[in-house]
PAZAPA-4460 file (N, C-alpha, C; in steps of 0.05 Angstrom, whole numbers, plus 32768, in hexadecimal, padded with zeros to 4 digits):
% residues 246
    n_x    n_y    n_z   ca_x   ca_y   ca_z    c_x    c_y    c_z   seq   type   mol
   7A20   974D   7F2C   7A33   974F   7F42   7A4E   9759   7F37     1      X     A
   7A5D   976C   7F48   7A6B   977B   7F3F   7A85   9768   7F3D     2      X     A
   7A95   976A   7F36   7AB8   9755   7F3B   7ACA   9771   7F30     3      X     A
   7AE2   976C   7F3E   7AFE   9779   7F41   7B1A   9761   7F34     4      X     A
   7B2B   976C   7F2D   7B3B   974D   7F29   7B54   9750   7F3D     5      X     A
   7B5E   9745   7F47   7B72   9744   7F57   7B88   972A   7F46     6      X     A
   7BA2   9734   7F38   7BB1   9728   7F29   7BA2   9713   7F17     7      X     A
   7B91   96FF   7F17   7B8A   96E9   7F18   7B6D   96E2   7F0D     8      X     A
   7B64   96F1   7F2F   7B4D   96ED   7F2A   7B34   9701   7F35     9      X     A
   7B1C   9703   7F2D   7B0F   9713   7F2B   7AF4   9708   7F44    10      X     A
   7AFC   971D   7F5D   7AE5   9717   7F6E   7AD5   9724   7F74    11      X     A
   7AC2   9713   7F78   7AA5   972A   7F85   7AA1   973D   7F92    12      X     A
   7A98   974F   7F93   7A97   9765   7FA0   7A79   9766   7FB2    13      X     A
   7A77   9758   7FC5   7A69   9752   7FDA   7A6F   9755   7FF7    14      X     A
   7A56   9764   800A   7A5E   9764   8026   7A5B   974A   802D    15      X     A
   7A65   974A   8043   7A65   972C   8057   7A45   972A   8055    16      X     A
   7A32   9739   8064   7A18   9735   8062   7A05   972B   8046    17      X     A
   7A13   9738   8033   79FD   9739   8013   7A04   9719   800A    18      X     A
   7A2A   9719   8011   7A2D   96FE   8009   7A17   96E6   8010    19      X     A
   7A11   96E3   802D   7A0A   96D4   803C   79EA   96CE   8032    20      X     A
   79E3   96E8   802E   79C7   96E9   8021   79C1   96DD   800A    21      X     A
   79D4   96DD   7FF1   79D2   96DA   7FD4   79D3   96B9   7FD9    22      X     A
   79EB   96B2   7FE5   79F1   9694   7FF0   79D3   968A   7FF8    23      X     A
   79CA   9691   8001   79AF   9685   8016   799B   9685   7FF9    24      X     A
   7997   969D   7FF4   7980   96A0   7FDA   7985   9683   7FC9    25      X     A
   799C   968A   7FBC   7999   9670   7FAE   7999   9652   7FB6    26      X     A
   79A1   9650   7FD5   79A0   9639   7FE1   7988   962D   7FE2    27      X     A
   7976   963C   7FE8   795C   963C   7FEA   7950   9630   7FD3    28      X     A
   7956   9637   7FBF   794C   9637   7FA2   7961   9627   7F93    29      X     A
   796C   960F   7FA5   7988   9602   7F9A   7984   9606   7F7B    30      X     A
   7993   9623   7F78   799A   9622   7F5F   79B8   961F   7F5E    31      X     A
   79C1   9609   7F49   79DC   9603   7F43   79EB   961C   7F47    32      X     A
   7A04   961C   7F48   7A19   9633   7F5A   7A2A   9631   7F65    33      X     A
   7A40   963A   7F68   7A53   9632   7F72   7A6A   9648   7F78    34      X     A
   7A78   9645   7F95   7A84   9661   7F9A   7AA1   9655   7FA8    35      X     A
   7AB2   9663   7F99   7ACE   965F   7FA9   7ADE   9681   7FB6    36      X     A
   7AEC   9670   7FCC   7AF1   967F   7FE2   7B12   9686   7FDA    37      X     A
   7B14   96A0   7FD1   7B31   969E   7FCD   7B48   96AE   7FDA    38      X     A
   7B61   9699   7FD7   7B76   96AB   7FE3   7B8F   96AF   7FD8    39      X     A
   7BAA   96B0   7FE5   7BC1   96B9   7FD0   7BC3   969C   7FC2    40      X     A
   7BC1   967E   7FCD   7BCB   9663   7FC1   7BB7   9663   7F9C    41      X     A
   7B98   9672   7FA3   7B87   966A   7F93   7B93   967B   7F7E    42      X     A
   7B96   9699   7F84   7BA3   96AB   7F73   7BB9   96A8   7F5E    43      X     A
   7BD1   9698   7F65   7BE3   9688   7F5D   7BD7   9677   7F52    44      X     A
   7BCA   965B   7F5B   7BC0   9647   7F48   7BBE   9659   7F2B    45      X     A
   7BA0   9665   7F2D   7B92   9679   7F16   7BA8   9681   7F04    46      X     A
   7BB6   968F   7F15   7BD7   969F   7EFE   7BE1   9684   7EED    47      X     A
   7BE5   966B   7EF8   7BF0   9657   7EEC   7BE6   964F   7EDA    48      X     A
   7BCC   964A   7EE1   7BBD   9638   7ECA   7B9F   964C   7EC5    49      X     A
   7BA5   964D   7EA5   7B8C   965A   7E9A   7B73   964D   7EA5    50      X     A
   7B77   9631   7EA3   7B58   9624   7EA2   7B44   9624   7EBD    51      X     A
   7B64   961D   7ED3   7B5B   9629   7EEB   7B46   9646   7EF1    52      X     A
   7B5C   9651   7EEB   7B50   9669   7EE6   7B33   966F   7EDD    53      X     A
   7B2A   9665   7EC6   7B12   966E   7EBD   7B00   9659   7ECF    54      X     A
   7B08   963E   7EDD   7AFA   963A   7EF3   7AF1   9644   7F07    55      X     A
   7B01   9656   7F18   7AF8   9663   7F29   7AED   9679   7F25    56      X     A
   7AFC   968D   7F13   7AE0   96A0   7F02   7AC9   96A1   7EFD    57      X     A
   7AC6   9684   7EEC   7AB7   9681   7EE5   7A98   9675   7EFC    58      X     A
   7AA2   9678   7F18   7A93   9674   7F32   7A7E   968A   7F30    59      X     A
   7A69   967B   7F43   7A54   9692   7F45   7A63   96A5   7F54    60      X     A
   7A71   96A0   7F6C   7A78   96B7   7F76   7A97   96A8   7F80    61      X     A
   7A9F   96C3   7F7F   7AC2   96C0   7F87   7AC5   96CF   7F96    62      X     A
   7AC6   96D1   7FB2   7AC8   96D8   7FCA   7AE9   96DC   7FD5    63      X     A
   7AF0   96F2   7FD6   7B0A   96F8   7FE7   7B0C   96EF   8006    64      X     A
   7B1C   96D9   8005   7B1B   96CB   8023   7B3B   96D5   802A    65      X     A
   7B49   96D5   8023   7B64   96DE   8035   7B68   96F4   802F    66      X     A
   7B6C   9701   804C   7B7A   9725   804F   7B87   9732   803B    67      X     A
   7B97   971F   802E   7BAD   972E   8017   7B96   9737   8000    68      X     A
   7B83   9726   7FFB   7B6E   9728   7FE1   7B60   9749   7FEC    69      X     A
   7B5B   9743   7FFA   7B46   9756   8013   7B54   9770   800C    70      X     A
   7B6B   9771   8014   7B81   9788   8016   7B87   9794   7FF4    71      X     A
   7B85   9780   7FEB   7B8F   9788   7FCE   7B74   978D   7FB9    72      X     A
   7B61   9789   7FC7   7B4E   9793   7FB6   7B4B   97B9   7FBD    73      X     A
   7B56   97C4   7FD4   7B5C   97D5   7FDC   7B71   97EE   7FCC    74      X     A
   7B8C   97DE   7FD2   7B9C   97F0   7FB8   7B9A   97F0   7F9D    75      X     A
   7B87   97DE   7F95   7B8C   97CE   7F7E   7B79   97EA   7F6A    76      X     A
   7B51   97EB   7F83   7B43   97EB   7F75   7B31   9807   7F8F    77      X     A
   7B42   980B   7FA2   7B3E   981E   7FAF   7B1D   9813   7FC3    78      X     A
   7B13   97F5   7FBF   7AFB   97E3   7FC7   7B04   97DB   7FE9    79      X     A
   7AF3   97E8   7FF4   7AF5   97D7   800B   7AE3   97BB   8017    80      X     A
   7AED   97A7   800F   7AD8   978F   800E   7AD9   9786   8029    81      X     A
   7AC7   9778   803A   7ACA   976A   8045   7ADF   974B   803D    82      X     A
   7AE8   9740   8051   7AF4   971F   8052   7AD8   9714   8049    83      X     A
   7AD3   96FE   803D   7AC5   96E3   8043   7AD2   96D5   8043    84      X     A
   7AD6   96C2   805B   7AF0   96B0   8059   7AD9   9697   805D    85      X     A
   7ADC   9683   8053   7AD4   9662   8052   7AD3   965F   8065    86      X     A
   7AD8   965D   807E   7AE4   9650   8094   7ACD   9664   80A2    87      X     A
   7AC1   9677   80A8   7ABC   9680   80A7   7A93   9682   80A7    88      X     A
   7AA1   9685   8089   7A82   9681   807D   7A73   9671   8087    89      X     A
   7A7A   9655   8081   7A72   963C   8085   7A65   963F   80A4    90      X     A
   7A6D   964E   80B6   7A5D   9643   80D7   7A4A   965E   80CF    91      X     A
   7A4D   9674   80BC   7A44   968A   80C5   7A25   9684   80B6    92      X     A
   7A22   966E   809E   7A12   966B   8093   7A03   965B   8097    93      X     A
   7A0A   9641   80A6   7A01   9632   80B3   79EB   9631   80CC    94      X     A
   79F4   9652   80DA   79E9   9659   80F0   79D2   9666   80E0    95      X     A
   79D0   9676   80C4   79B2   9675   80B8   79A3   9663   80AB    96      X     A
   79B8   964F   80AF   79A6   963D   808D   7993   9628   80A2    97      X     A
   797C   9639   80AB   796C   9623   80C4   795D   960F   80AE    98      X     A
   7954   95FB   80AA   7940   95EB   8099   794D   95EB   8085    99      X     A
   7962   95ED   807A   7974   95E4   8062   7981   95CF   806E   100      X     A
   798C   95C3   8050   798E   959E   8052   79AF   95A6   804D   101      X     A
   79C1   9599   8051   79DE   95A0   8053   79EF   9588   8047   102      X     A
   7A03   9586   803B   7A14   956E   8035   7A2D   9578   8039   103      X     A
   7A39   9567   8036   7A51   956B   803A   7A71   9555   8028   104      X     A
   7A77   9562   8015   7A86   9558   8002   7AAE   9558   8003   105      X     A
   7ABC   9544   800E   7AD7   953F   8013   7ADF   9538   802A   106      X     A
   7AF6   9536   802D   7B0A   9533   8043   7B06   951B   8049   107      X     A
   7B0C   9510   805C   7B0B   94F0   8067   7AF0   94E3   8078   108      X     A
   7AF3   94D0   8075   7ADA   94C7   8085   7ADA   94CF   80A9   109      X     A
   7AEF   94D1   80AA   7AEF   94D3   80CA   7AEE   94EF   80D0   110      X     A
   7AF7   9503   80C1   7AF3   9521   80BB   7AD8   9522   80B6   111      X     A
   7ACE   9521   80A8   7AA5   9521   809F   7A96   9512   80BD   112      X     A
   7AA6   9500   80C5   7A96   94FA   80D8   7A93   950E   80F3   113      X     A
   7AAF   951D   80F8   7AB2   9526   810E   7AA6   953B   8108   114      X     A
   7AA3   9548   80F5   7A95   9563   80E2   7A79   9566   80EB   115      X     A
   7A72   9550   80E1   7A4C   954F   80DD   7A46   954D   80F8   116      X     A
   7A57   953A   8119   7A4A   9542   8129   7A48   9559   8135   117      X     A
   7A62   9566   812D   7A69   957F   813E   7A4E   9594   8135   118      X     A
   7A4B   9595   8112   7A3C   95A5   8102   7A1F   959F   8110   119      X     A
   7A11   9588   8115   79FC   9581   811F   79F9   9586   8134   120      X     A
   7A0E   9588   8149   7A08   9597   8163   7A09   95B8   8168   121      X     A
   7A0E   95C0   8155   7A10   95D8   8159   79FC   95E6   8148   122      X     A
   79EF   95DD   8136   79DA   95EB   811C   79C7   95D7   8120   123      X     A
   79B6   95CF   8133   799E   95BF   8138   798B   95C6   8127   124      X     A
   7989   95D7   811A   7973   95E0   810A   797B   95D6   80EA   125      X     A
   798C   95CF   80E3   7997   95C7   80CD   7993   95A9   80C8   126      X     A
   799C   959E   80B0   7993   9585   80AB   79AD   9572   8099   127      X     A
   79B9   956A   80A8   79D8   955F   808F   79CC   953E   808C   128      X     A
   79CE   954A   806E   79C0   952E   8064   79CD   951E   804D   129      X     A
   79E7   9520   804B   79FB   950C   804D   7A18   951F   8047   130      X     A
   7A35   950A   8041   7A4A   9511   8048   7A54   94F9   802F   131      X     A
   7A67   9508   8027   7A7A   94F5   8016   7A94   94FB   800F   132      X     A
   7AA5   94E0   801A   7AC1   94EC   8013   7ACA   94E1   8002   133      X     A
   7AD4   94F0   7FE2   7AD7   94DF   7FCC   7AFB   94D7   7FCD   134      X     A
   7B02   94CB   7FC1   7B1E   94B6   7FBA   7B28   94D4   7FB8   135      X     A
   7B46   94D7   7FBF   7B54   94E7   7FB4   7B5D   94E7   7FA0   136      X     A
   7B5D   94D4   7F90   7B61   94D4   7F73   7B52   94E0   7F5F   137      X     A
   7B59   94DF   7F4E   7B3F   94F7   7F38   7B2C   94E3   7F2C   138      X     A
   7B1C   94F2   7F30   7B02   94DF   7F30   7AF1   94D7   7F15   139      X     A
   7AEB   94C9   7F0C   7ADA   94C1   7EEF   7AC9   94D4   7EEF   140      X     A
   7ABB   94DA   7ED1   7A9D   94DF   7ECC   7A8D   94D3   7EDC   141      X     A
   7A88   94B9   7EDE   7A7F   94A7   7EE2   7A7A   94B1   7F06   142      X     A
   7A94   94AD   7F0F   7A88   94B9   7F30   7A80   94D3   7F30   143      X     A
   7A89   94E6   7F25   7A74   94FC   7F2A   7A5C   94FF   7F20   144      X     A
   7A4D   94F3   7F10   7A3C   94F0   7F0E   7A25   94E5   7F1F   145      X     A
   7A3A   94CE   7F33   7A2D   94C8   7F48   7A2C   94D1   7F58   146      X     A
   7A44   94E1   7F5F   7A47   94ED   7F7B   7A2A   9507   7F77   147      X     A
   7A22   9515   7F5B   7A13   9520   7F4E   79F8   9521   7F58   148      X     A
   79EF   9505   7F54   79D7   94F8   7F59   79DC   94F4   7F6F   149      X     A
   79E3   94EB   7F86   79E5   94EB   7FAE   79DF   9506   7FAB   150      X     A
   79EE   9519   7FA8   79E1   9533   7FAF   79CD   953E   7FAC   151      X     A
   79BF   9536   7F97   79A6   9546   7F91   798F   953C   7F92   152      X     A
   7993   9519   7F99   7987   950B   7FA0   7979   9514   7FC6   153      X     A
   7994   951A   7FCF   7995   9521   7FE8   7986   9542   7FF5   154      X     A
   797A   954C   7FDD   7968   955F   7FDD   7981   9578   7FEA   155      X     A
   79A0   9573   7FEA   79AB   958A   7FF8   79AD   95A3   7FF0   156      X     A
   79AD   95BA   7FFE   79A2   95D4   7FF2   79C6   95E9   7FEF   157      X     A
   79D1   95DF   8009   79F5   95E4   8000   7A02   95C9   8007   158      X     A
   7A15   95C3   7FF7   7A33   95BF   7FFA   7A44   95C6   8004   159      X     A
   7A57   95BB   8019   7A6E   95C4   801D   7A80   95B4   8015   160      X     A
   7A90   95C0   8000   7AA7   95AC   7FF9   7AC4   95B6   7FFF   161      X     A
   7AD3   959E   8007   7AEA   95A5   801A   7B04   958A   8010   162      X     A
   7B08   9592   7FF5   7B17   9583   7FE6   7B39   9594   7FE9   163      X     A
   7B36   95A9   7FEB   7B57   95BD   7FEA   7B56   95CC   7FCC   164      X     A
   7B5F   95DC   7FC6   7B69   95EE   7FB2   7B7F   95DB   7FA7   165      X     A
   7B79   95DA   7F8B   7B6A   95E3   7F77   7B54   95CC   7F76   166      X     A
   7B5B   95B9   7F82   7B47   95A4   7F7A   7B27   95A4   7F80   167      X     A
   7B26   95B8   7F97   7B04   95BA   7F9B   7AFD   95C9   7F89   168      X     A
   7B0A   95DB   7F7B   7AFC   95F5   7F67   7AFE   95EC   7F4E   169      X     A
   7B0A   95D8   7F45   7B0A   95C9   7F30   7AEF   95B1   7F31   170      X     A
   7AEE   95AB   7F42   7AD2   9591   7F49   7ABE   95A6   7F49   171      X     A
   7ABA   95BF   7F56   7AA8   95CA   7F55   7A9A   95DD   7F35   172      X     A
   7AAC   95DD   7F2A   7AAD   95F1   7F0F   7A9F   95D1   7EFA   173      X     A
   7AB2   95C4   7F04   7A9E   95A8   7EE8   7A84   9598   7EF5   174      X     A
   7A82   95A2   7F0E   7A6A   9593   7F1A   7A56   959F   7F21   175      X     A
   7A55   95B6   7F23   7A3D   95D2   7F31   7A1E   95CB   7F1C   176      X     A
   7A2A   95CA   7F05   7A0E   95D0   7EEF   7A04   95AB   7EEF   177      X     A
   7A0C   9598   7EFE   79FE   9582   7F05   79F1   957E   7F1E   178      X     A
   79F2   959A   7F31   79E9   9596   7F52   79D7   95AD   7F58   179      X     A
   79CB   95A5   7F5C   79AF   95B8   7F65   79BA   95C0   7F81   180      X     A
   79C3   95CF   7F82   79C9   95D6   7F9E   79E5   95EF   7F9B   181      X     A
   79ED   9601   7FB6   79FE   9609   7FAF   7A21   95FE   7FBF   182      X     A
   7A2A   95FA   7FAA   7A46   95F6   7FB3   7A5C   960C   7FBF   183      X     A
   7A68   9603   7FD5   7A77   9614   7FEA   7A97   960B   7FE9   184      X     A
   7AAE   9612   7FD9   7AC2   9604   7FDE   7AD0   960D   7FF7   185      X     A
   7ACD   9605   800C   7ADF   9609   8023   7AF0   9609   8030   186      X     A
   7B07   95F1   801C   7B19   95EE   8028   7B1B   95D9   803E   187      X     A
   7B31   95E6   8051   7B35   95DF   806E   7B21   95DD   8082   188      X     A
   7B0B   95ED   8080   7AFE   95F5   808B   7AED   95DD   80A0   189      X     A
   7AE8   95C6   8088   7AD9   95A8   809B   7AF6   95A0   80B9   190      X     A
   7B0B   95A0   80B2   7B25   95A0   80C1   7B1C   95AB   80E1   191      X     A
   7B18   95C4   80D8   7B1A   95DA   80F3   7AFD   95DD   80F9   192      X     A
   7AE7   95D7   80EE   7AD2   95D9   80F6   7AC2   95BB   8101   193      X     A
   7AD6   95A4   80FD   7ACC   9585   8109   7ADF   958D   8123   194      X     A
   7AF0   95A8   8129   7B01   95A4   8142   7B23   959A   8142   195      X     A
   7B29   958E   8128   7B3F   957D   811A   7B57   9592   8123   196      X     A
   7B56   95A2   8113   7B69   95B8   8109   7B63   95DA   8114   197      X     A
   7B7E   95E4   8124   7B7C   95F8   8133   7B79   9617   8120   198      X     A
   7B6A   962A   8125   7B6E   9643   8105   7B7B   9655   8121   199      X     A
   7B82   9664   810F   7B8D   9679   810F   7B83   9696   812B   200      X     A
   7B8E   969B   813F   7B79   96AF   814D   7B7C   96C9   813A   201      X     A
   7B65   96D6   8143   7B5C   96EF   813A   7B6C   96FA   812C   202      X     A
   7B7E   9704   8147   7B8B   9719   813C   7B9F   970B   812A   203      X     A
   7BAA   96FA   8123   7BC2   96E9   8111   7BAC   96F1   80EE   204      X     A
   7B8B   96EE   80EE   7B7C   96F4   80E0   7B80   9710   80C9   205      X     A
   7B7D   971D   80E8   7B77   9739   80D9   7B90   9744   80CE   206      X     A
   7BA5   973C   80DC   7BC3   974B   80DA   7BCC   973A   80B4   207      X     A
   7BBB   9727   80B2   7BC0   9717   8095   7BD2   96FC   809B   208      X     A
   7BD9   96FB   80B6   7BE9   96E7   80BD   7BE6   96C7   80B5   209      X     A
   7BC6   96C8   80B7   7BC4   96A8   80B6   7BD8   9691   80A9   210      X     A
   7BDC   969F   8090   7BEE   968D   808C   7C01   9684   8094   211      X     A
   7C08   9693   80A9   7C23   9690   80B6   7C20   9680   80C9   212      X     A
   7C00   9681   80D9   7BFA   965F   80EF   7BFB   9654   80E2   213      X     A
   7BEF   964F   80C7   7BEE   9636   80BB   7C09   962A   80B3   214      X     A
   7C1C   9632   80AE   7C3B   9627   80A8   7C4C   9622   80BF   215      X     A
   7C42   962F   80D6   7C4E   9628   80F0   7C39   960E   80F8   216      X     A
   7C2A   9607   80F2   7C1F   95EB   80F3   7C27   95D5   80E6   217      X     A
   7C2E   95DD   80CE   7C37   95CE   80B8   7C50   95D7   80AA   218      X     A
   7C66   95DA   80B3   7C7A   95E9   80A7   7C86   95D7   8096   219      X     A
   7C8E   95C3   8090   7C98   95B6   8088   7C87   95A4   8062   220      X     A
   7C6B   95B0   8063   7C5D   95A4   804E   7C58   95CA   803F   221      X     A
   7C59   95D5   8056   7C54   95EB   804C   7C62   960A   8041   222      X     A
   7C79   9607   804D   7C90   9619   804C   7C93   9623   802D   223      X     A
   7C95   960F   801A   7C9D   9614   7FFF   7C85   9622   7FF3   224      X     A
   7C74   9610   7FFC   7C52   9627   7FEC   7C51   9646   7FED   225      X     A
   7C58   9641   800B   7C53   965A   8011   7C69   967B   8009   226      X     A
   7C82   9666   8007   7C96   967A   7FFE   7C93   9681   7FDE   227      X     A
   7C8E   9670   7FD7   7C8D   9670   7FB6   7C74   9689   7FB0   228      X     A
   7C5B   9676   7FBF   7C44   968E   7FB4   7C46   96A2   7FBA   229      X     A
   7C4D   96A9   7FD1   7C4C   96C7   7FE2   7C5D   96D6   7FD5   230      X     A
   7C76   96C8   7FC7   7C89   96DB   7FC3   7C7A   96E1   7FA4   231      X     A
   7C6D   96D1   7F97   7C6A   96D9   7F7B   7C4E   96E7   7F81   232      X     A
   7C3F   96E4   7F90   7C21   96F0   7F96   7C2E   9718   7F94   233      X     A
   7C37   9713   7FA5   7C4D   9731   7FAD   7C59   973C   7F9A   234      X     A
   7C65   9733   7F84   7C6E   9733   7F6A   7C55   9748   7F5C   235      X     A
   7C45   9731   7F59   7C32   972F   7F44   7C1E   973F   7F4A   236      X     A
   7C1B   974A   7F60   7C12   9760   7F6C   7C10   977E   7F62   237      X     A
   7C30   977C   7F6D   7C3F   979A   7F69   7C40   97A0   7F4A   238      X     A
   7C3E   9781   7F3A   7C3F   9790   7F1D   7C2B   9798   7F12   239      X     A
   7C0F   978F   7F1F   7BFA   979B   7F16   7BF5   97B6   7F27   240      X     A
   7BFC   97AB   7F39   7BF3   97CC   7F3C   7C08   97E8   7F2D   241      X     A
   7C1B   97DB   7F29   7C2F   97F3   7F16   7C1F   97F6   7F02   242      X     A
   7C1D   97E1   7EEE   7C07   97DB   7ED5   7BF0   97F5   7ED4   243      X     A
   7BE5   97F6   7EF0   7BCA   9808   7EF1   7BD2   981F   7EF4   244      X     A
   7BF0   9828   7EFB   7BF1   9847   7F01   7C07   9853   7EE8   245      X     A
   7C0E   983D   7ED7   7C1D   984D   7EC3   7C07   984C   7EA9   246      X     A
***
């Protein structure tokens, strides 16, 4: 599989369709795996921290989920990729994965609950065969190990885990080669797909806006993130791409 790097990090070069396919193949064949969905916050993390970094690299697949990634794989590398955005994926894969067994890994108990019925009414052909929301605190050997064994015990063929950046791609990078199955870091995605949390319309999508619903939801937790990364994403951008033309 081909990869491009965008400041940071280096993503796959997959259509929306091939993705969806490769995902399933190995679902099927729960072979250990694991794929993060990235955007400008993940990009930043990566720039910060090396180790980060070779975490999400080091993913079976690294998927460009926000417009800016999308866009900049464009000037960057002249690639026109499709989005795969998490949010996304997750209903789009769900609607193929008929007779696959499903779990579902984070967020709160009352979030997983509202999740699994929504997910069960709408993918009847699917099978969610359990849910766990671990402590927000960082977790022992000792519990992942267990959390380890529930999963694979649980015969599940994907994961969706919905811990937040950086912390789901960090659980997923030290936990993938103990889970027979493939791992999905999603994000927000259990939020807006239990019905919780409102996304973004279309067009706010395509225009690259999203982030901008999302801070007008949350302006106040989110204002600084967003100014800081965007403005250094933007930065860090323009210098590589100077980098490539001198």
């Amino acid at each position: 599989m081909m990869r491009k790097r965008v400041i940071s990090l280096d993503l796959s070069l997959l259509s929306y369709p091939e993705a969806l396919e490769q995902i399933i193949q190995r679902a099927r064949e729960r072979t250990p795996s694991y794929a993060c969905f990235a955007n400008v916050h993940m990009v930043i993390e990566a720039h910060k921290s090396a180790q980060f970094q070779e975490f999400v690299n080091g993913a079976t697949f690294t998927f460009a989920d926000g417009m800016p990634l999308v866009k900049s794989l464009g000037w960057l590398h002249g690639i026109r990729q499709d989005r795969i955005a998490g949010m996304d994926f997750m209903n789009d894969i769900l609607a193929v994965a008929d007779g696959m067994r499903i779990f579902f890994f984070g967020s709160s108990p009352q979030v997983l609950a509202e999740l699994v019925a929504k997910i069960e009414l709408r993918h009847p052909g699917i099978s969610v065969v359990g849910s766990i929301s671990p402590p927000y605190r960082p977790l022992s050997d000792d519990e992942n190990k267990e959390y380890a064994r529930q999963i694979n015990q649980s015969g599940a063929h994907l994961v969706f885990v919905g811990l937040g950046c950086p912390k789901q791609e960090t659980w997923m990078a030290k936990n993938s080669g103990q889970i027979n199955a493939v791992l999905l870091g999603v994000g927000g995605a259990f939020e807006v797909s239990a019905g919780l949390t409102k996304r973004a319309p279309e067009w706010m999508r395509k225009a690259s806006l999203e982030w901008f619903f999302r801070l007008m939801q949350e302006p106040g937790r989110l204002w600084r993130r967003y100014l800081l990364t965007n403005s250094l994403f933007i930065w860090l951008l323009f210098r590589q791409l100077v980098g490539q033309r001198s």
